[in-house]
C-alpha positions, 0 to 999 in steps of 0.5 A: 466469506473469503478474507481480502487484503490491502497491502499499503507500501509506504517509503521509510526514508521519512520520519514516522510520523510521516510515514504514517501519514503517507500511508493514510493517504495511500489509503484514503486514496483507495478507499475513495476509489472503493466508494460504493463497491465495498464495505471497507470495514471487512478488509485486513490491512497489511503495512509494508515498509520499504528503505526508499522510492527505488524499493517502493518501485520495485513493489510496484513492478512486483504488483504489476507482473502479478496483477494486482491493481494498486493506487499510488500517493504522490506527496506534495510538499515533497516536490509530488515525489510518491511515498506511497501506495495501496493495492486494491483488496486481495483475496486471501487465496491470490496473495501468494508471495506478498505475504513474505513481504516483512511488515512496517517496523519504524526504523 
């Protein structure tokens, strides 16, 4: 069976307890849409940070130019800004250069 992967990009300019927040719903957000196609219990998980909203949207365009579908989380009690986002599961083979990207470390 080849592994897949999510890769959750949440904003850094929060507090953790925040960012972990965002990041579980980026997550439920996905896992919703996954409902009925896949059983969840088999993906890896990837927790990426990023400084602010304009690193977060650079990850996006980076998704973007290589395809791959993600599923975003827009906070609001902070005005609808977006905090977060989750890609749809990755095979391992087409991850590529997303495995450069450093992993959360709480600031």
């Amino acid at each position: 069976m080849c592994k897949e992967y999510v890769y959750i990009f949440v904003r850094q300019d929060m507090s953790k307890e925040q960012q972990l927040v965002q990041s579980a719903h980026a997550t439920l957000v996905l896992g919703h849409k996954l409902k009925n196609r896949k059983d969840v219990s088999e993906l890896y998980y990837a927790v990426i940070g990023v400084a602010n909203l304009l690193e977060l949207a650079q990850g996006m365009k980076h998704l973007q130019k290589r395809n791959h579908e993600f599923v975003t989380f827009y906070e609001p009690d902070q005005g609808n800004t977006l905090t977060a986002i989750a890609t749809y599961p990755i095979k391992d083979e087409d991850r590529g250069d997303l495995r450069k990207y450093p992993k959360l470390k709480f600031l």
